[in-house]
N, C-alpha and C positions, 0 to 999 in steps of 0.2 A: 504494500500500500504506500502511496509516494508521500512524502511530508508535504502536511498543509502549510500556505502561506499565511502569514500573518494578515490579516486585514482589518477595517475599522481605523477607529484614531493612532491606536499604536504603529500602525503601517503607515500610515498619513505622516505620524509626527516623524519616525524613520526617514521618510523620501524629503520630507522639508528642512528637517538637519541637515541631510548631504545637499541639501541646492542653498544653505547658509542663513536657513530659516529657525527659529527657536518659536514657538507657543507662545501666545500672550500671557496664559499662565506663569510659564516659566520667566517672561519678563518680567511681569508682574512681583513674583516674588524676588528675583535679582534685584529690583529698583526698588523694592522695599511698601507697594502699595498692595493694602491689601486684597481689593477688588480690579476682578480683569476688566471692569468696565471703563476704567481709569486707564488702560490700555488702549482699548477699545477705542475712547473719545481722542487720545494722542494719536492714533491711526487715523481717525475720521478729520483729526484736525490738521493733517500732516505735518505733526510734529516731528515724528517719527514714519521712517516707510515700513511697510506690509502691504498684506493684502488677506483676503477673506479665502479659504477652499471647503465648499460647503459650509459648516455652521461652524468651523473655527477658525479664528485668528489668528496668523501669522507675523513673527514682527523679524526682518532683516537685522542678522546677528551684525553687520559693519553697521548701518543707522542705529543701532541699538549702543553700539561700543560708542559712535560719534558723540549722540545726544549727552555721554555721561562718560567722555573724556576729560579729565584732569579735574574730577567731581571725587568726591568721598565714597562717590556710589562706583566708581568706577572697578576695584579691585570684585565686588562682588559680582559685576558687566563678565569682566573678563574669566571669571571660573565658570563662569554658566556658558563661557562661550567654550573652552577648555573641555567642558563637562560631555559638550553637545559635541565638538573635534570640530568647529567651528573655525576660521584662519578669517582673521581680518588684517585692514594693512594700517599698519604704524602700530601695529598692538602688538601682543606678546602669546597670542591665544595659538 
């Protein structure tokens, strides 16, 4: 019997790491807010780039490192980005 693929959000979140995507959630927590709505509206406001894949949010791991370069938030940026194998440029990830 051949192994099943993964599929649903864990497979989603998967293929969005490797194209240098992180989860709103996971920014969310990085940056220290505790609601992903707050993500959300930094997305809507383009504060921050992403983009929506079905019913979840996406936040680009280099705009995410951008927004909270040379911040106090920034070492927590960089291990979430680390965590995820994430490479941004001027960073250390």
């Amino acid at each position: 019997m051949p192994a099943q693929q993964k599929r649903g959000p864990s497979a989603q979140t998967d293929i969005m790491h490797r194209a240098g995507y992180v989860t709103a959630a996971e920014a969310a927590n990085a940056i220290g807010v505790t609601n992903v709505g707050t993500v959300h509206r930094m997305l809507q406001a383009k504060k921050i780039a992403g983009k929506r894949v079905g019913y979840f949010w996406f936040v680009e791991g280099q705009a995410l490192y951008d927004a909270y370069k040379d911040t106090p938030i920034e070492r927590t940026v960089r291990e979430l980005l680390t965590a995820c194998k994430i490479r941004v440029k001027n960073g250390r990830s």
